[in-house]
VMD Tcl script that draws the C-alpha trace (Angstrom):
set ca {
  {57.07 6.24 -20.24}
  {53.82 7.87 -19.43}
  {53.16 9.27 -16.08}
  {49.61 9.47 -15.93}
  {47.98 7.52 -13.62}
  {44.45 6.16 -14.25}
  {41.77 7.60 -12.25}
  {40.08 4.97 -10.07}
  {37.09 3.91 -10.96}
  {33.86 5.26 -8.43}
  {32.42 2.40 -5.90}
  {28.96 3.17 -5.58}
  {27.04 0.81 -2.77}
  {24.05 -1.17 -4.25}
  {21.04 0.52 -3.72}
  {19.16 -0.63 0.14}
  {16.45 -3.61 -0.60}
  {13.53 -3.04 1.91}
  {13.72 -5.75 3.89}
  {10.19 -6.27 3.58}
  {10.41 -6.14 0.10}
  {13.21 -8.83 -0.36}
  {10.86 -11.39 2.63}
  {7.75 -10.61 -0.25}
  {10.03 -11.97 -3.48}
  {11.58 -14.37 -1.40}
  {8.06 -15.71 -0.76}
  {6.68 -15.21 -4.28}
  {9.87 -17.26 -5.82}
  {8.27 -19.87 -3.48}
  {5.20 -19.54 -4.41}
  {5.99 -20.02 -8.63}
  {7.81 -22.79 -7.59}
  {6.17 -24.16 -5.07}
  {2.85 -24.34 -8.07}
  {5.30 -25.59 -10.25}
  {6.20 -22.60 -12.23}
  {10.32 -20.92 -12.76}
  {10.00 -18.06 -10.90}
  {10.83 -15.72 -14.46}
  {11.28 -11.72 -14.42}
  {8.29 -11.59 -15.98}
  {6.24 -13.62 -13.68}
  {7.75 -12.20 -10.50}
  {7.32 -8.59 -12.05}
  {3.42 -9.36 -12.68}
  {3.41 -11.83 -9.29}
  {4.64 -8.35 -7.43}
  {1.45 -6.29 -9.24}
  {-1.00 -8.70 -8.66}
  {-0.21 -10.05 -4.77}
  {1.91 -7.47 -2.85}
  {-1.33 -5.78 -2.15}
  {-3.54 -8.16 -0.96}
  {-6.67 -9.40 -2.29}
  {-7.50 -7.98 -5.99}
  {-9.56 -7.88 -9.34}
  {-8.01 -7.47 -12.78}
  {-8.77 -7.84 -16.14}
  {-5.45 -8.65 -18.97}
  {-6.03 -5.27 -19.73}
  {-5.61 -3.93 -16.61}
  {-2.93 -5.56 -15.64}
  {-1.32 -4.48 -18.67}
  {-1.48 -0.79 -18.27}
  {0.16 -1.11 -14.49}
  {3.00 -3.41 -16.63}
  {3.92 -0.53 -18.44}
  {5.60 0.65 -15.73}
  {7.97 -2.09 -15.59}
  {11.29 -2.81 -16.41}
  {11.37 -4.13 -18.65}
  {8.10 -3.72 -20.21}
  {5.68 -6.84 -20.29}
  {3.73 -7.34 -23.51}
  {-0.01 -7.91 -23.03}
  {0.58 -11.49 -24.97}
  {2.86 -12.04 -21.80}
  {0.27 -10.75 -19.40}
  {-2.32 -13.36 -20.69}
  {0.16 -16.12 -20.96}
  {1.14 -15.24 -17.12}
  {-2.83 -15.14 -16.32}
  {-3.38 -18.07 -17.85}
  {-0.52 -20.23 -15.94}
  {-1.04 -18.67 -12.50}
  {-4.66 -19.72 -13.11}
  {-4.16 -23.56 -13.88}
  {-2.02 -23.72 -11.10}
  {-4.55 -22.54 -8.62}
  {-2.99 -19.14 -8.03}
  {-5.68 -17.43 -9.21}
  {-9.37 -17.48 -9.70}
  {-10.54 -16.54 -13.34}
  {-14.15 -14.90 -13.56}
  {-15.80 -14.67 -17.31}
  {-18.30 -11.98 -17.38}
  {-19.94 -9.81 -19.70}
  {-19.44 -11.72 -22.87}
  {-15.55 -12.09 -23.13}
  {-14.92 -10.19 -20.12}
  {-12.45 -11.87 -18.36}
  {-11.61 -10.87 -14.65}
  {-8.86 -12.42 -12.28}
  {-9.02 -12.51 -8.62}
  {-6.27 -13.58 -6.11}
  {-8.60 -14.87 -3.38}
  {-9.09 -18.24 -4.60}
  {-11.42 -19.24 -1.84}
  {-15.15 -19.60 -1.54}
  {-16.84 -15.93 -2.12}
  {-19.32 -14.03 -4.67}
  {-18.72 -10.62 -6.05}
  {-20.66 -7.76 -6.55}
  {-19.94 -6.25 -10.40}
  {-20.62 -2.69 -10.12}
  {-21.71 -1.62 -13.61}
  {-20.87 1.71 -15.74}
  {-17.38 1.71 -13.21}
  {-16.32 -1.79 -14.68}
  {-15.36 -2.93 -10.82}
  {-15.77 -6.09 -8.39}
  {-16.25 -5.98 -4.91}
  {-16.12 -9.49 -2.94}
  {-18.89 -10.87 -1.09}
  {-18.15 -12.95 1.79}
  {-19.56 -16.28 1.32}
  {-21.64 -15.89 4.59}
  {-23.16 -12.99 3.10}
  {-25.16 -15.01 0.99}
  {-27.25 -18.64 2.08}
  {-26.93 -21.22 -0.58}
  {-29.27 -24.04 0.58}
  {-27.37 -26.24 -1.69}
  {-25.87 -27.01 -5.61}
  {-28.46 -29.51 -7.76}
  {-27.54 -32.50 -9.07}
  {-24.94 -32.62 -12.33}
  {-26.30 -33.96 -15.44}
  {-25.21 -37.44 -15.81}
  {-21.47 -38.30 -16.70}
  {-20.42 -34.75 -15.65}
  {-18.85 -33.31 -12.10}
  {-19.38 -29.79 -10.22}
  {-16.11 -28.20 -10.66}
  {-17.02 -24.59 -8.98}
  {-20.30 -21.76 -8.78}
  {-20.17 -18.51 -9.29}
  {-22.70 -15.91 -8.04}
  {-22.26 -12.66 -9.35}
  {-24.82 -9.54 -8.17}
  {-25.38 -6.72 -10.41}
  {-25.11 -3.71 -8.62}
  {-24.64 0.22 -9.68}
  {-24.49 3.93 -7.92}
  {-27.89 5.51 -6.69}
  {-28.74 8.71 -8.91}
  {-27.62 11.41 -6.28}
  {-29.81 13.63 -8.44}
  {-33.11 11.54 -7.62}
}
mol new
graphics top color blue
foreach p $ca { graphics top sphere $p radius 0.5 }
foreach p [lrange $ca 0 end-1] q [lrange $ca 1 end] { graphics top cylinder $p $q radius 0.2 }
display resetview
């Protein structure tokens, strides 16, 4: 008969979830679902990066490099898969510049950016920044679906 008792295995108490932070993936699962998407590790992981911190710019690639981070990792096939769905579904605002530079932006409302050049950067415009008298006419056949207004912009020489 053996005598040795087994030693009891160690209770640790899950880690604290900021409150704050469970209310903000509580309200993201909502979101996915609520534009028709499953709420995925992946998505939430990305929906986290891209709207915990308020109003935002990012390219694939971007996005990508902050997803390394992440457990687990998120490939950048993922990233523009992700992009691409929170985009149809109105979460996001896509922004093609630059040849087939491709920006995101989570405020999906009415506004113009500034693209600061040699930093690679937007900066919103408000849209009462800017007086638009008015859109012409589509060509026959076709609809307006949306105008963009982008202003170049870069840094003064400090040396001039």
């Amino acid at each position: 008969m053996n005598s040795q008792v087994a030693p009891r295995p160690i209770f640790r108490p899950a880690p604290a979830i900021d409150p704050k932070a469970r209310e903000f993936n509580a309200k993201l699962r909502s979101k996915l679902r609520g534009a028709g998407l499953r709420p995925t590790r992946q998505r939430m992981a990305l929906g986290v990066l891209l709207f915990a911190s308020g109003d935002r710019h990012v390219t694939a690639e971007k996005l990508h490099a902050e997803a390394k981070q992440a457990r687990p990792p998120i490939s950048l096939a993922t990233i523009y898969n992700a992009l691409n769905q929170f985009t149809a579904v109105g979460l996001l605002r896509e922004i093609a510049l630059q040849g087939s530079r491709t920006w995101y932006d989570t405020n999906t409302g009415p506004h113009y950016h500034f693209l600061v050049e040699n930093e690679d950067d937007l900066v919103d415009i408000p849209p009462e920044a800017i007086g638009v008298l008015g859109l012409p006419s589509p060509p026959d056949g076709m609809e307006i679906i949306g105008a963009d207004l982008i202003v170049r912009v870069r840094k003064i020489d400090q040396a001039r």
